[in-house]
C-alpha positions as CSV (number, residue, x, y, z in Angstrom):
1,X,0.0,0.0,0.0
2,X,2.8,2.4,1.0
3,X,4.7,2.2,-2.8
4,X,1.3,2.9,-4.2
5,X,0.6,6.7,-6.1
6,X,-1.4,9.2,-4.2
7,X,-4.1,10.8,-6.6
8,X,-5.3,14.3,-5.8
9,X,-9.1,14.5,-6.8
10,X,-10.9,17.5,-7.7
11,X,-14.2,17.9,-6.8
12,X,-15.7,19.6,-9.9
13,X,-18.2,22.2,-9.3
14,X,-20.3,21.5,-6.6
15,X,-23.6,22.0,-8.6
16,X,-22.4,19.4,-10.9
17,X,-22.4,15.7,-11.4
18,X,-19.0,16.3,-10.1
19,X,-19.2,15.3,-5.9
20,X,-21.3,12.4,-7.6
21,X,-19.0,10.7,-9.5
22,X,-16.2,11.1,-7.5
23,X,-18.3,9.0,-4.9
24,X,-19.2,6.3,-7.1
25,X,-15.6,5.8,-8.8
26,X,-14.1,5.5,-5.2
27,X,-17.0,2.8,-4.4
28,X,-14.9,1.1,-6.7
29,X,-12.7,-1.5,-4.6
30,X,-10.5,-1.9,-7.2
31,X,-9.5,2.0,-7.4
32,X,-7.8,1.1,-3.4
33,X,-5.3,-1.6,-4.9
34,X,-3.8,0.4,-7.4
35,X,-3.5,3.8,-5.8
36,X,-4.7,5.9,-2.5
37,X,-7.3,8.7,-4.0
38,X,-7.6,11.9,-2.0
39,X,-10.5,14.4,-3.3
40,X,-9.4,17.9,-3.3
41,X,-12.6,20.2,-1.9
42,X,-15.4,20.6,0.4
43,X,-16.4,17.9,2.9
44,X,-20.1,18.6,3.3
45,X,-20.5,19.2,-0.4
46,X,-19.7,14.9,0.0
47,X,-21.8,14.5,2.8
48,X,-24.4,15.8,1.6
49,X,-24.3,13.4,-1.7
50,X,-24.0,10.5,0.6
51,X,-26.9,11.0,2.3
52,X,-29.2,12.7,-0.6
53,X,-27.9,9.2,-3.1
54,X,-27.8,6.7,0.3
55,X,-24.6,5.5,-0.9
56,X,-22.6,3.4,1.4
57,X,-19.5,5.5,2.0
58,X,-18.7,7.6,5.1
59,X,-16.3,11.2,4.8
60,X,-12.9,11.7,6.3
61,X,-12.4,15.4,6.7
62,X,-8.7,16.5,7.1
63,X,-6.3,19.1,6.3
64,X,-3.4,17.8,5.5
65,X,-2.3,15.0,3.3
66,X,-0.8,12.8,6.1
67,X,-4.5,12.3,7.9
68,X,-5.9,10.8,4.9
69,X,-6.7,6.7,5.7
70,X,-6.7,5.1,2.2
71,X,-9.3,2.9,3.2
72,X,-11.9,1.8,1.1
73,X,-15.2,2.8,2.3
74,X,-14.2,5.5,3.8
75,X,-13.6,9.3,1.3
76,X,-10.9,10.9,2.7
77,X,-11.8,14.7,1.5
78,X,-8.7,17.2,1.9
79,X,-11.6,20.0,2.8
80,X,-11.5,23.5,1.1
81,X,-14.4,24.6,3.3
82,X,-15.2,26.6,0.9
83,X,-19.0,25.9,-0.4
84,X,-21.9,27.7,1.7
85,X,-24.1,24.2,0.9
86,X,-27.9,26.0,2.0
87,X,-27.1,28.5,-1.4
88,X,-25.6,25.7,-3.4
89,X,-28.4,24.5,-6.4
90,X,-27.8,21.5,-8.5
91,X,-27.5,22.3,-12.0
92,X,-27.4,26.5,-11.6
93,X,-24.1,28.4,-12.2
94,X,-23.1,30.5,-9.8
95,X,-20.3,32.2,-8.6
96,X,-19.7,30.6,-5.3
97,X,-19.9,27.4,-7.1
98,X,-17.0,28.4,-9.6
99,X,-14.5,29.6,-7.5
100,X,-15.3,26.6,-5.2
101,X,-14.6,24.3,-8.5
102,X,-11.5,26.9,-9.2
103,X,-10.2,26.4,-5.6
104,X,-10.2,22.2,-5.9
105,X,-8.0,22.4,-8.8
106,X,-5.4,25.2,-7.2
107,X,-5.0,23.1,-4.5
108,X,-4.1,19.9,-6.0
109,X,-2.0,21.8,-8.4
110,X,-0.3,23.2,-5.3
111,X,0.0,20.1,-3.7
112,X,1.2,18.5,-6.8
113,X,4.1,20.6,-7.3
114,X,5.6,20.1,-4.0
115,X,5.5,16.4,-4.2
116,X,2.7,15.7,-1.9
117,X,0.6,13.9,-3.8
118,X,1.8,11.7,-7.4
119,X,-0.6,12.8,-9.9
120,X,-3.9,15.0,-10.3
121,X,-7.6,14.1,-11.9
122,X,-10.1,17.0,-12.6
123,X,-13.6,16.6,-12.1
124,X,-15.6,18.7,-14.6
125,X,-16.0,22.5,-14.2
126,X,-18.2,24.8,-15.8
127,X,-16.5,28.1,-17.4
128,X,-19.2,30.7,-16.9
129,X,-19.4,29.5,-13.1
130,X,-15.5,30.2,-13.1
131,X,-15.4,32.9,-15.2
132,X,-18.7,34.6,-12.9
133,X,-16.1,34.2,-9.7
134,X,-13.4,36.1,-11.2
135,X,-10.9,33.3,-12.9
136,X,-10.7,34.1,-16.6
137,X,-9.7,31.1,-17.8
138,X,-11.0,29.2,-21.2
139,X,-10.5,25.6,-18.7
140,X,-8.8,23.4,-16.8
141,X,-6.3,23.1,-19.5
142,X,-4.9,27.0,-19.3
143,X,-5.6,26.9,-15.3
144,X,-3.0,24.2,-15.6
145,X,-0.6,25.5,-18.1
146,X,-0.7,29.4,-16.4
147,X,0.1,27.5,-12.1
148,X,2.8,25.5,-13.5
149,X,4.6,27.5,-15.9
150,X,4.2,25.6,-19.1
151,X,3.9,27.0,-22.6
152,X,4.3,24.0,-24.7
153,X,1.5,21.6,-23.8
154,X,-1.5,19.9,-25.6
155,X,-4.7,17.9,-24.8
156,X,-5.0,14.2,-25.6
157,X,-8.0,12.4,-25.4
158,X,-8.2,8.3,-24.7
159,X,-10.7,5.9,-25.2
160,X,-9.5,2.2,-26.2
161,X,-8.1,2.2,-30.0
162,X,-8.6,6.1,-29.9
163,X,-6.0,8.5,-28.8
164,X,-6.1,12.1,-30.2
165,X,-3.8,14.9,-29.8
166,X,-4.7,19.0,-30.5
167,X,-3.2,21.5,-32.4
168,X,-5.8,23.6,-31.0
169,X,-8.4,23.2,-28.9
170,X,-10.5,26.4,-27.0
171,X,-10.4,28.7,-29.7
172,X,-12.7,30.1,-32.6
173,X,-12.8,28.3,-35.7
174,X,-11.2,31.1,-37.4
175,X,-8.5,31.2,-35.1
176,X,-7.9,27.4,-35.1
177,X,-7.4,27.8,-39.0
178,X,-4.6,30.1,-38.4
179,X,-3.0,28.3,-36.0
180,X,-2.3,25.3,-38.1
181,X,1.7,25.9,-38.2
182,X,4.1,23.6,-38.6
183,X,6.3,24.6,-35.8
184,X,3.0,23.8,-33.7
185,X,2.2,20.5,-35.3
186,X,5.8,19.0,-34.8
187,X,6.0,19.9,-31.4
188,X,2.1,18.4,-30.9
189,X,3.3,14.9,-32.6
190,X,6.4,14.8,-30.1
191,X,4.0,15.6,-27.1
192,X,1.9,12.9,-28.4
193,X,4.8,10.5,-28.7
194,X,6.0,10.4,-25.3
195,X,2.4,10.1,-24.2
196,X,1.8,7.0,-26.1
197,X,5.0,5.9,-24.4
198,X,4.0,6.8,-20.9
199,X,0.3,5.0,-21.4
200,X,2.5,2.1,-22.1
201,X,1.1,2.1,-25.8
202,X,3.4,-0.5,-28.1
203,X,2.4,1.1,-31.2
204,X,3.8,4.7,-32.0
205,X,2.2,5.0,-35.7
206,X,1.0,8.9,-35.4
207,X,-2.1,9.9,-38.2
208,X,-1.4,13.5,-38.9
209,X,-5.4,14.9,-39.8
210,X,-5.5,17.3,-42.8
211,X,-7.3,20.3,-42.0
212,X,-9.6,21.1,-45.2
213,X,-12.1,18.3,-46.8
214,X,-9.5,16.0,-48.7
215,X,-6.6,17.4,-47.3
216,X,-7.2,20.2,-49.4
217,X,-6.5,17.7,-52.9
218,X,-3.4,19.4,-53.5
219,X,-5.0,23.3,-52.9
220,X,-8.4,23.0,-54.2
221,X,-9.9,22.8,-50.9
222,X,-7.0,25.2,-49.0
223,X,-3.6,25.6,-48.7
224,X,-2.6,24.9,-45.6
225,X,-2.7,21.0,-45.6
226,X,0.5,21.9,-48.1
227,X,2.4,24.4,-47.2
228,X,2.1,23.5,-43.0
229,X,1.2,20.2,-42.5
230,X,3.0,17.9,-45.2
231,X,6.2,20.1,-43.8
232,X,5.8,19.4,-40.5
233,X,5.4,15.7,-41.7
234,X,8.4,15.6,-44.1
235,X,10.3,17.3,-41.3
236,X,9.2,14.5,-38.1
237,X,9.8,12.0,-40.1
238,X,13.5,13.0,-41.1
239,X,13.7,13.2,-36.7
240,X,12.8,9.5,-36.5
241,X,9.3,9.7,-35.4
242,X,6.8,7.0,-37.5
243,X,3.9,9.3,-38.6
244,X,2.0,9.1,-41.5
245,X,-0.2,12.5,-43.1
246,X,-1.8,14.7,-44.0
247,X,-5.2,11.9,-44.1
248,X,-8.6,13.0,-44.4
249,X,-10.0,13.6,-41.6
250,X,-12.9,11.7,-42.8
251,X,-10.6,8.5,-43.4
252,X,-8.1,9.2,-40.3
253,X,-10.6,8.7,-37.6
254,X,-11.9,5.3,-38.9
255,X,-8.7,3.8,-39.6
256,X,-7.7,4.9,-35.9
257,X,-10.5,3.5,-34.5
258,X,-9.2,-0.1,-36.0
259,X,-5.8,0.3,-34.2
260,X,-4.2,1.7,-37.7
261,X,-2.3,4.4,-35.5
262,X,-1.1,4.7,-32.0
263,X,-2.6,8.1,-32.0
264,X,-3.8,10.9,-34.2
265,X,-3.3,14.6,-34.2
266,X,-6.1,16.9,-35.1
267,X,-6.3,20.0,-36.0
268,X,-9.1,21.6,-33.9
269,X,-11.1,21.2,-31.4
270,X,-14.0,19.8,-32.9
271,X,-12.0,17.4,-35.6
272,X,-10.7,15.7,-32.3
273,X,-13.3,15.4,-29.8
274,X,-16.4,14.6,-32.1
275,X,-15.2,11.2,-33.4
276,X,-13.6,10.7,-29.8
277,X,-17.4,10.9,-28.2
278,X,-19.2,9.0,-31.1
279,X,-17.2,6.2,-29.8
280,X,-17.0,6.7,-25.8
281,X,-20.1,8.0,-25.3
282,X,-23.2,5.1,-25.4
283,X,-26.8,5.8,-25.3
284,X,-29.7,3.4,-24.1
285,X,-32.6,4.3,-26.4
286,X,-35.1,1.8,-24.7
287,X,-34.0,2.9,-21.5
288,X,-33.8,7.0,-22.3
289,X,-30.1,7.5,-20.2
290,X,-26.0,6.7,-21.0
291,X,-25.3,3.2,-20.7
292,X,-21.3,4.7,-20.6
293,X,-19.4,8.3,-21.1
294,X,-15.8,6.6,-21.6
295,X,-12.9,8.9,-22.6
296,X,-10.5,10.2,-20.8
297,X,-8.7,14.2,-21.2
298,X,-4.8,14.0,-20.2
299,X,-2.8,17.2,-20.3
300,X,0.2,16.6,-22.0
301,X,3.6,18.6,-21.5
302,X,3.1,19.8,-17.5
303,X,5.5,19.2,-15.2
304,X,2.8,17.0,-13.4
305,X,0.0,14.3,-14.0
306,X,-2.9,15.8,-15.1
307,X,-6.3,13.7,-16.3
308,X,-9.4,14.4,-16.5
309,X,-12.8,13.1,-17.3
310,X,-13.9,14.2,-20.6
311,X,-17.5,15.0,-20.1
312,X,-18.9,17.9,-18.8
313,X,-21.1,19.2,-15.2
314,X,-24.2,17.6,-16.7
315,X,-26.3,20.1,-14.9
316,X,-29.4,18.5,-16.3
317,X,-29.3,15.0,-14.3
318,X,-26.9,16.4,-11.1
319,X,-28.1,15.4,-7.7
320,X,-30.0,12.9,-9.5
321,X,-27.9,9.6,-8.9
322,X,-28.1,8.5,-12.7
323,X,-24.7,9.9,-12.8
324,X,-22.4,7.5,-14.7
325,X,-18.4,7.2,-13.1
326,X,-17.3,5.3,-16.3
327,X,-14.9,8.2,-17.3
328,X,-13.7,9.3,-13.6
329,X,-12.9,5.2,-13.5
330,X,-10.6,5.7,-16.4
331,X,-9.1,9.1,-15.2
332,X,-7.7,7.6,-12.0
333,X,-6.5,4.8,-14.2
334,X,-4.7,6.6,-16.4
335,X,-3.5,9.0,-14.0
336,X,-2.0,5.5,-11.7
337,X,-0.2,4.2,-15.6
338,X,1.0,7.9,-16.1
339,X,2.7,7.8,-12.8
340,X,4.7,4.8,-13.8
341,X,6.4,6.2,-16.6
342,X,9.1,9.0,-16.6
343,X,9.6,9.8,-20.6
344,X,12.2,12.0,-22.2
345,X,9.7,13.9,-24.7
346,X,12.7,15.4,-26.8
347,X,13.4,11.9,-28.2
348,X,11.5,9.2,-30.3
349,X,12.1,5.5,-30.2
């Protein structure tokens, strides 16, 4: 038990589907033999979910990493105090509930950087709750990158066969079009790389996404398939790395979903995470809710662990117990595998 990672939880915001998941993933036996989970925010934000849900759990309150018991059954909640819970609604934004949210994910950031705990898993947030409290921030991305210090980072999405990187991600269509640079793109597939290596992924095949329908068929459709990508392509290969682009986007996506590539980069937000929820997220027709929301969001380049579930509050069913812990699950999963590997990013296999 002592050699195993300690996991920093946030709590999400409070009005979310957040406190609820967190819950349900550490009901999870399973979680407690591969790593000790500590959830970063208020205490009777937890208590209260207990009791409204009747799960079988009891809270741990502390204030310091050193009373936290690691003991399944029992939530050990490093508590912010920092949620007034007679104004808290489920499924309103509000300010109180973003900067509660905001708090959670400075403190494990905090405690992250000076070794107390091994890695860090986010819980969702929403932005105009955040935002409404004063942090200006686009998400828990930029919180990240802005705490830590780090200008070259990326997000990375994983579910099963499907791992995708992102040029871009919180940005306006316009901009993301602009931002398709080869500097960028290189520096995204070697980010990429040494996380396919630190998931323990055997296969390093990278599928480089063109940006415009056909990958522009050679500058019909745009230019900047040619004059950015295929450089950037040319230009990783000649470094060593095995990558394979521009594709169609329309082709890229179903050839990675067969295990064709180790990963993929896209080029935007919306190339990425589209496909990537088509195949993590399942819906029950007959019985009108999720049967899963699989897919995990890792931050790539930070000086620390950093996952995340890739859903977000769900204000809509909150405080409802219909809540689904699939993708918090695979968070602290791939936050404990993450925590085994030590990578040098500057250099392919």
């Amino acid at each position: 038990m002592n050699s195993l990672p300690i996991l920093g939880i946030t709590m999400g915001d409070p009005a979310s589907i957040g406190p609820e998941i967190a819950v349900k993933a550490l009901l999870n036996k399973n979680i407690y033999s591969i790593c000790k989970p500590l959830i970063v925010g208020d205490a009777k934000v937890f208590e209260h979910i207990i009791q409204r849900l009747n799960l079988d759990a009891t809270i741990n309150a502390l204030d310091n990493v050193s009373e936290a018991q690691f003991e399944f059954g029992v939530i050990d909640v490093y508590d912010l105090k920092n949620v007034e819970l007679e104004q808290l609604q489920f499924g309103q934004i509000s300010a109180m509930a973003g900067n509660a949210s905001f708090e959670a994910v400075k403190k494990v950031i905090d405690l992250a950087l000076a070794g107390e705990i091994d890695a860090t898993v986010t819980g969702p947030i929403n932005k105009k709750s955040i935002n409404e409290a004063g942090h200006h921030y686009a998400g828990h991305t930029e919180i990240y990158a802005h705490y830590t210090g780090t200008r070259k980072y990326a997000m990375l999405l994983v579910e099963d066969n499907l791992k995708v990187i992102h040029v871009s991600t919180h940005v306006s269509l316009r901009q993301a079009c602009d931002l398709v640079k080869k500097d960028r793109i290189l520096e995204v597939i070697s980010l990429l790389h040494a996380g396919l290596k630190q998931l323990g992924e055997t296969n390093l095949r990278i599928g480089i996404a063109g940006l415009n329908p056909h990958a522009g068929d050679s500058g019909l459709f745009g230019t900047e398939d040619d004059l950015e990508i295929l450089p950037a392509v040319e230009e990783a290969k000649r470094l060593g790395y095995d990558v394979e682009g521009p594709v169609p986007p329309d082709t890229l996506f179903a050839k990675a979903a067969t295990g064709t590539y180790g990963g993929v980069v896209a080029m935007y937000h919306d190339q990425g995470h589209i496909p990537f929820k088509l195949s993590g997220f399942k819906w029950n027709a007959e019985k009108k809710q999720m049967d899963s929301v699989k897919g995990v969001n890792i931050t790539m380049g930070l000086p620390i662990i950093r996952t995340s579930v890739d859903h977000g509050t769900a204000f809509e069913i909150a405080g409802k117990g219909v809540a689904s812990p699939d993708a918090m699950t695979l968070a602290i999963e791939s936050a404990v595998q993450l925590s085994k590997y030590k990578v040098n990013e500057s250099q392919p296999a």
